[in-house]
N, CA, C and O atoms as a GROMACS GRO file, in nm:
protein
  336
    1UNK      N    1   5.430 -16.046  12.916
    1UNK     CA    2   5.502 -16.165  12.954
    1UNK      C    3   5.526 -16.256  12.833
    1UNK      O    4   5.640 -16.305  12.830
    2UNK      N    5   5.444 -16.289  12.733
    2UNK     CA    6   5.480 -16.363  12.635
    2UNK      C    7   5.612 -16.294  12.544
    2UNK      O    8   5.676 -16.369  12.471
    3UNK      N    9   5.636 -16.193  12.551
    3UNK     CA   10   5.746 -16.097  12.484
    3UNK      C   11   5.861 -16.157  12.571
    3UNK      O   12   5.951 -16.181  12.490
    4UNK      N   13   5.909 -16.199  12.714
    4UNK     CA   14   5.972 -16.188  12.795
    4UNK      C   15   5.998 -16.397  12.703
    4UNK      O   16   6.085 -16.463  12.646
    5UNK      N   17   5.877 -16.408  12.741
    5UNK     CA   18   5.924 -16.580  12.688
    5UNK      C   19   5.984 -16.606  12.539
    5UNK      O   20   6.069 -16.690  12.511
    6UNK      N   21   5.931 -16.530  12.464
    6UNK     CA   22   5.980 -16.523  12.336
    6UNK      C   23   6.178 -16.483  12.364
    6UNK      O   24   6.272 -16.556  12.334
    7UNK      N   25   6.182 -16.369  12.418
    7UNK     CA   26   6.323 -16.410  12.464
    7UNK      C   27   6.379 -16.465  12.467
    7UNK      O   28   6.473 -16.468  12.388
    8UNK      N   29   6.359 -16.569  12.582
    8UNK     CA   30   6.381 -16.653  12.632
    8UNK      C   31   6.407 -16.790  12.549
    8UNK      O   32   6.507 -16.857  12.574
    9UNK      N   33   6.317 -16.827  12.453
    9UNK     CA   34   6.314 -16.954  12.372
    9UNK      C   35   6.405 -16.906  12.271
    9UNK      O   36   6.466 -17.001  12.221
   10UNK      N   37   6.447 -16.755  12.206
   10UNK     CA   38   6.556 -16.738  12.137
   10UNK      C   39   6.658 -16.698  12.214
   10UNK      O   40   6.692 -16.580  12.204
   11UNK      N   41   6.701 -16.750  12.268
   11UNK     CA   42   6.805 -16.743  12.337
   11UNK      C   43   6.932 -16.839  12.293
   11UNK      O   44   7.051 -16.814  12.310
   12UNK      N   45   6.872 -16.955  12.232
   12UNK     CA   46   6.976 -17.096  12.203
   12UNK      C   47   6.958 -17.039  12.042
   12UNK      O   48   7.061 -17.038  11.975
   13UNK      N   49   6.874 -17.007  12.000
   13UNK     CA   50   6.904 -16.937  11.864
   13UNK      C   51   7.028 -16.867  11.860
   13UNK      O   52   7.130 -16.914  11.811
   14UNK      N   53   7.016 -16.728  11.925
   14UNK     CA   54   7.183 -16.626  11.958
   14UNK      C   55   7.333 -16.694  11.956
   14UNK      O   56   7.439 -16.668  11.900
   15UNK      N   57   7.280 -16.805  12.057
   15UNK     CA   58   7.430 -16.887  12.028
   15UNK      C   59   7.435 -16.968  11.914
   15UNK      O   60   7.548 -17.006  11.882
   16UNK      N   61   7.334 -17.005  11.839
   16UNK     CA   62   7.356 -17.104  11.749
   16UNK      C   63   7.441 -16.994  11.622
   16UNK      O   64   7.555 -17.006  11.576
   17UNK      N   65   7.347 -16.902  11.598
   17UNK     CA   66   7.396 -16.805  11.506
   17UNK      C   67   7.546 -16.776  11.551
   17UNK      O   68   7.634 -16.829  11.483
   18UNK      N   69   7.586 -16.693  11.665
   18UNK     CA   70   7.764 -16.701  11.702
   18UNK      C   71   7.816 -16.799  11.685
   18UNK      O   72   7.920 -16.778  11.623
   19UNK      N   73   7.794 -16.955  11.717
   19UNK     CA   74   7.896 -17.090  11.642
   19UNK      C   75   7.888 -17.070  11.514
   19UNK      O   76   8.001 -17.076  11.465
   20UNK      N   77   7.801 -17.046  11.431
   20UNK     CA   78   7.800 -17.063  11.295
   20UNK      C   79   7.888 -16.929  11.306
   20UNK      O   80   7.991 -16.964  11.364
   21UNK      N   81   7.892 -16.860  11.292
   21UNK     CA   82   7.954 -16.748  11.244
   21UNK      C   83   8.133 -16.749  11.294
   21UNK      O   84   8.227 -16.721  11.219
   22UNK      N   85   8.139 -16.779  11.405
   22UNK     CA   86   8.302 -16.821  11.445
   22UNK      C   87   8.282 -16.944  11.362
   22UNK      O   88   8.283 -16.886  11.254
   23UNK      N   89   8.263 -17.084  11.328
   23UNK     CA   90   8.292 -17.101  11.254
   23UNK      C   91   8.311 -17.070  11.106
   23UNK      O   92   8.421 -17.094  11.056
   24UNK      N   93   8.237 -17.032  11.052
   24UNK     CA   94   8.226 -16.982  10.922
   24UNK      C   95   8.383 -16.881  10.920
   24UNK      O   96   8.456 -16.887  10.820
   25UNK      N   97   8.410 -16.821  11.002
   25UNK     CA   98   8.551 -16.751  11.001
   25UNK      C   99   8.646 -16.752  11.030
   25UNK      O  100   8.733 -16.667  11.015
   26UNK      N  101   8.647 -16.893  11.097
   26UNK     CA  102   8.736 -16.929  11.163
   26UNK      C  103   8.818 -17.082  11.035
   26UNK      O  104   8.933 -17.083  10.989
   27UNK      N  105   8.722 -17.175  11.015
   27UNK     CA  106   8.731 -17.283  10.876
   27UNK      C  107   8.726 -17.205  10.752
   27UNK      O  108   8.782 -17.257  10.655
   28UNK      N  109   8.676 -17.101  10.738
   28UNK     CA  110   8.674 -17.045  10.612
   28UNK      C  111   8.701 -16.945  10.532
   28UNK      O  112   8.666 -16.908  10.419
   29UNK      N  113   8.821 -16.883  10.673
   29UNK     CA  114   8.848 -16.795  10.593
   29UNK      C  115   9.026 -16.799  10.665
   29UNK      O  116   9.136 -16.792  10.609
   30UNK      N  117   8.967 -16.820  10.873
   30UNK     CA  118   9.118 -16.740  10.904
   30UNK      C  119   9.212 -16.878  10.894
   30UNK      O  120   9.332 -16.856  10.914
   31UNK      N  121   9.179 -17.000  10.870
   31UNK     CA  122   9.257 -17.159  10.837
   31UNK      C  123   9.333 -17.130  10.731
   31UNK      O  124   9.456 -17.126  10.731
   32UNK      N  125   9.217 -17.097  10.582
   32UNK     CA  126   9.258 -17.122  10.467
   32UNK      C  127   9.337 -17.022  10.425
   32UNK      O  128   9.408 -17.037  10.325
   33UNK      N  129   9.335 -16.868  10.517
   33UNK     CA  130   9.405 -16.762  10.446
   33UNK      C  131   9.477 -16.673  10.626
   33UNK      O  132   9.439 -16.556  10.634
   34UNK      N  133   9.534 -16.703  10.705
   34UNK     CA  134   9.562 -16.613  10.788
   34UNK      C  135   9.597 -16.512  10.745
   34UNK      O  136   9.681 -16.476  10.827
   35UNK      N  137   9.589 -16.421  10.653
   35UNK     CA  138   9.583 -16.266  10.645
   35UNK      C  139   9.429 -16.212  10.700
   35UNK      O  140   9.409 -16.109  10.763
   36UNK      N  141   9.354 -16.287  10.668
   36UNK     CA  142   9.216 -16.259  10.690
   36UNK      C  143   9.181 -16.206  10.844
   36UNK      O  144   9.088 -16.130  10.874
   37UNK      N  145   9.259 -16.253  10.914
   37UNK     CA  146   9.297 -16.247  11.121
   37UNK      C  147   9.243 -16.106  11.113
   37UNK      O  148   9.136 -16.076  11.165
   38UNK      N  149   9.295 -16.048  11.068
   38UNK     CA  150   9.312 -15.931  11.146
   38UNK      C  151   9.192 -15.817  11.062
   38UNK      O  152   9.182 -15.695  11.073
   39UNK      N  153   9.111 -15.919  10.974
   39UNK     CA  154   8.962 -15.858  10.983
   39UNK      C  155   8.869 -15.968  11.059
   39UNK      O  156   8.750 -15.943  11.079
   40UNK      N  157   8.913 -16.060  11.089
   40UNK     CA  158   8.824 -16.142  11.122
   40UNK      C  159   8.802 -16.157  11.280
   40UNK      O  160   8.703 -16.198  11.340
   41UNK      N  161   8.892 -16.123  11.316
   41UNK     CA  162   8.937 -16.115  11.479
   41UNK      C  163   8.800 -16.038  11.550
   41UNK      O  164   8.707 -16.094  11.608
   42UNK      N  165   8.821 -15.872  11.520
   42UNK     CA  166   8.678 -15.821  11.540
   42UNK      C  167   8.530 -15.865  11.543
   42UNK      O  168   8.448 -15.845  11.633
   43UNK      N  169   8.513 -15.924  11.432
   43UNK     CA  170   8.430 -15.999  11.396
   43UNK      C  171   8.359 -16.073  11.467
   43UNK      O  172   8.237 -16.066  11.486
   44UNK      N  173   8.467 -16.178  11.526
   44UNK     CA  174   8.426 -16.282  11.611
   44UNK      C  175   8.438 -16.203  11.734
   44UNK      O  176   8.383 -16.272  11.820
   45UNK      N  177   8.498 -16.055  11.807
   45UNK     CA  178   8.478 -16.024  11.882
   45UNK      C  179   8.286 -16.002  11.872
   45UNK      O  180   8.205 -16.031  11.960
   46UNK      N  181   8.262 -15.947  11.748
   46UNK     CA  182   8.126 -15.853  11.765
   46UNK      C  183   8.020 -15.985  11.797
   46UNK      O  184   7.930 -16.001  11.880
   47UNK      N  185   8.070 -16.062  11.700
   47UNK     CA  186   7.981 -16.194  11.721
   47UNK      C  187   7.995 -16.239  11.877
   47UNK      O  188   7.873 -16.240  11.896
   48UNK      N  189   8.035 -16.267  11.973
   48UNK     CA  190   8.099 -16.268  12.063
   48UNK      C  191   8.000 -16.151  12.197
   48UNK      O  192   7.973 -16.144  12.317
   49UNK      N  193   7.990 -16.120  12.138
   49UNK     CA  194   7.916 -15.958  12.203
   49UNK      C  195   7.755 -15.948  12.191
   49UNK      O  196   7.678 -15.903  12.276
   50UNK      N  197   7.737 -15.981  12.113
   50UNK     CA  198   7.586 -15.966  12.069
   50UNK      C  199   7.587 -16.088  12.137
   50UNK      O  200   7.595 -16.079  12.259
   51UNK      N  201   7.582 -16.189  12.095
   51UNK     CA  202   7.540 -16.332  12.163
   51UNK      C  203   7.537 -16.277  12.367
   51UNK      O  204   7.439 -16.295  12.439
   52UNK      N  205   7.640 -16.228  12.403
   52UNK     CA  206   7.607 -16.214  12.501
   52UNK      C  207   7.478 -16.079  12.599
   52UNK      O  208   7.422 -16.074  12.708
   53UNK      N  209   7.484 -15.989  12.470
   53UNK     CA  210   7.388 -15.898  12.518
   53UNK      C  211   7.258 -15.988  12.501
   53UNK      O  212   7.157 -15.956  12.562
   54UNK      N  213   7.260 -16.082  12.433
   54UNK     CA  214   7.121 -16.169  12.411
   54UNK      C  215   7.098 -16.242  12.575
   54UNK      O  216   6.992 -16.249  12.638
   55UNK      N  217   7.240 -16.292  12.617
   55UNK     CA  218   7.202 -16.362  12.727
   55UNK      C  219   7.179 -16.244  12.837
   55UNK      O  220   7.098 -16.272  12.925
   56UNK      N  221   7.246 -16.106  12.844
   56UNK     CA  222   7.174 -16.014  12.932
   56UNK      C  223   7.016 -15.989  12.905
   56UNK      O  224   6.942 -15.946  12.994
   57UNK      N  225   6.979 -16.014  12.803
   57UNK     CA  226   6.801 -16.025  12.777
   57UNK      C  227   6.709 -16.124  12.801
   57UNK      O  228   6.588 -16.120  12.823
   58UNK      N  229   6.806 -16.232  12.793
   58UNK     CA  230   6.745 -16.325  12.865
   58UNK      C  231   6.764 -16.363  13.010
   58UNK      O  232   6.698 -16.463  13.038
   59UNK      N  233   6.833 -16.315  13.111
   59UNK     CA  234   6.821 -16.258  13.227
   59UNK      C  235   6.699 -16.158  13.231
   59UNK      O  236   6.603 -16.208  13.290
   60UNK      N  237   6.682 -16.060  13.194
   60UNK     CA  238   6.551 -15.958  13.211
   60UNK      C  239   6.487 -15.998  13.193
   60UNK      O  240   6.394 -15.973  13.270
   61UNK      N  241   6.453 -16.102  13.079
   61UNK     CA  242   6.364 -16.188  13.071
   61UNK      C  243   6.306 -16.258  13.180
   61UNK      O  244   6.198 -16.232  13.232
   62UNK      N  245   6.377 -16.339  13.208
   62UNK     CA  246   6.330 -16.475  13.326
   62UNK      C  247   6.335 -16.401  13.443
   62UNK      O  248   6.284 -16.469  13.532
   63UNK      N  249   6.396 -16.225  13.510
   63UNK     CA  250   6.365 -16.159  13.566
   63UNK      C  251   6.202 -16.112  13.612
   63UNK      O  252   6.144 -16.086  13.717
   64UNK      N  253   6.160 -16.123  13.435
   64UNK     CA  254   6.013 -15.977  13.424
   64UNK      C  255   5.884 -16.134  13.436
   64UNK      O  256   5.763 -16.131  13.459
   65UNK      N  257   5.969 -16.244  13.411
   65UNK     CA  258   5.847 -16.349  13.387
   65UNK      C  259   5.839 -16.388  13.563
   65UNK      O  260   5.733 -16.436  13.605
   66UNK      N  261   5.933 -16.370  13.641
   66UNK     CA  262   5.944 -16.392  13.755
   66UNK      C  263   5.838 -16.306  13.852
   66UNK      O  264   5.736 -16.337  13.913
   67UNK      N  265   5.909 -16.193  13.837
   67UNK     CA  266   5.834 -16.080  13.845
   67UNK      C  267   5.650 -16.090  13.860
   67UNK      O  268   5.584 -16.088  13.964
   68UNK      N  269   5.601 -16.100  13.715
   68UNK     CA  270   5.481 -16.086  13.696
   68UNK      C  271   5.433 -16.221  13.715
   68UNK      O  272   5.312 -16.219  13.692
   69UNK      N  273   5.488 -16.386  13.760
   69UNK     CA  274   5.347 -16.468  13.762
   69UNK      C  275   5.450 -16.584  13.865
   69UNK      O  276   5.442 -16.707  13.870
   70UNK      N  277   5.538 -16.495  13.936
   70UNK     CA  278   5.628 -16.598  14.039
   70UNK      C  279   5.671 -16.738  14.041
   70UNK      O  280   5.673 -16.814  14.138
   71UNK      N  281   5.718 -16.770  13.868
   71UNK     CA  282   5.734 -16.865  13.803
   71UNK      C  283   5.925 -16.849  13.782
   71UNK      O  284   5.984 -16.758  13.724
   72UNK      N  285   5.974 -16.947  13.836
   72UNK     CA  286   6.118 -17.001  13.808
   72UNK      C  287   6.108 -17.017  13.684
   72UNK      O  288   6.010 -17.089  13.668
   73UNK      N  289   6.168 -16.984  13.552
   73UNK     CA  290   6.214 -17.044  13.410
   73UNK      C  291   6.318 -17.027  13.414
   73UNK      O  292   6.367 -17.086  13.318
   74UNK      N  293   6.445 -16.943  13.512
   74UNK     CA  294   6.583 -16.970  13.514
   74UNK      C  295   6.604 -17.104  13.468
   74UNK      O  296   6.539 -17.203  13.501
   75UNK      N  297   6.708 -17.099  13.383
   75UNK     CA  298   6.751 -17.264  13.341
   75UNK      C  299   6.673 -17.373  13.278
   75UNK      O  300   6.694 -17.487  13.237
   76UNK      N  301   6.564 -17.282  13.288
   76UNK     CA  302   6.399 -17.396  13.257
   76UNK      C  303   6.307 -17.336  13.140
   76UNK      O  304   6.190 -17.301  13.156
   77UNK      N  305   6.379 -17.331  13.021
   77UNK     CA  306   6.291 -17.290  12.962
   77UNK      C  307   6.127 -17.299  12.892
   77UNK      O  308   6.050 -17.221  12.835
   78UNK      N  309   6.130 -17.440  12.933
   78UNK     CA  310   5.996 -17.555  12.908
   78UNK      C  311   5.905 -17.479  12.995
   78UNK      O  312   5.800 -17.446  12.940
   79UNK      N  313   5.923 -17.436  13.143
   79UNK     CA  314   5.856 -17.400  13.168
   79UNK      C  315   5.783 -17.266  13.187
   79UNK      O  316   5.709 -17.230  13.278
   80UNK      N  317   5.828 -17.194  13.066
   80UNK     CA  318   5.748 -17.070  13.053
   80UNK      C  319   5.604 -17.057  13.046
   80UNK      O  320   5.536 -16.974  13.107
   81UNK      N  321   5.551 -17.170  12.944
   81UNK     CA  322   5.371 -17.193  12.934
   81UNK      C  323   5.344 -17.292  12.999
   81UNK      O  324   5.269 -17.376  12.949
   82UNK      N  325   5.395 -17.312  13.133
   82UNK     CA  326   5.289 -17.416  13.233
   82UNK      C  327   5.248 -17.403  13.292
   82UNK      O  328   5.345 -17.337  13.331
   83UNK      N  329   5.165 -17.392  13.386
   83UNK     CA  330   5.056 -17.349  13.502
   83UNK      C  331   5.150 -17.373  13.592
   83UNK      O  332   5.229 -17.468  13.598
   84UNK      N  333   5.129 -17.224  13.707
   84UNK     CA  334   5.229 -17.239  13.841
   84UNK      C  335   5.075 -17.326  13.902
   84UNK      O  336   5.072 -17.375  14.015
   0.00000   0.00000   0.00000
């Protein structure tokens, strides 16, 4: 279960990393140079993708923590280490 919470608390990490990265390619490369589009496009698809397989893990997550100690952390991530 602590593996399942660890998830869970990187979860706002995943997205932080995808804003930075659509931005970073979006201000810095596809603004200043639109030829760049059409490597960069993908890119922000893949970025785009991963961020969301993160949030399918963090579903299994708050699934397996559910699961094993019948604790709601849907939406709640504070409360992963509190006494039910």
């Amino acid at each position: 279960m602590d593996l399942a919470g660890k998830v869970i608390l990187m979860d706002s990490e995943a997205d932080n990393l995808r804003n930075l990265i659509q931005s970073e390619l979006i201000n810095n490369y596809m603004v200043k140079d639109p030829n760049t589009a059409t490597r960069a496009v993908p890119l922000l698809l893949i970025a785009c993708h991963l961020e969301r397989i993160c949030d399918h893990a963090t579903n299994i997550a708050e699934d397996v923590i559910y699961m094993c100690s019948a604790k709601v952390v849907k939406h709640h991530p504070e409360r992963i280490n509190k006494k039910v």
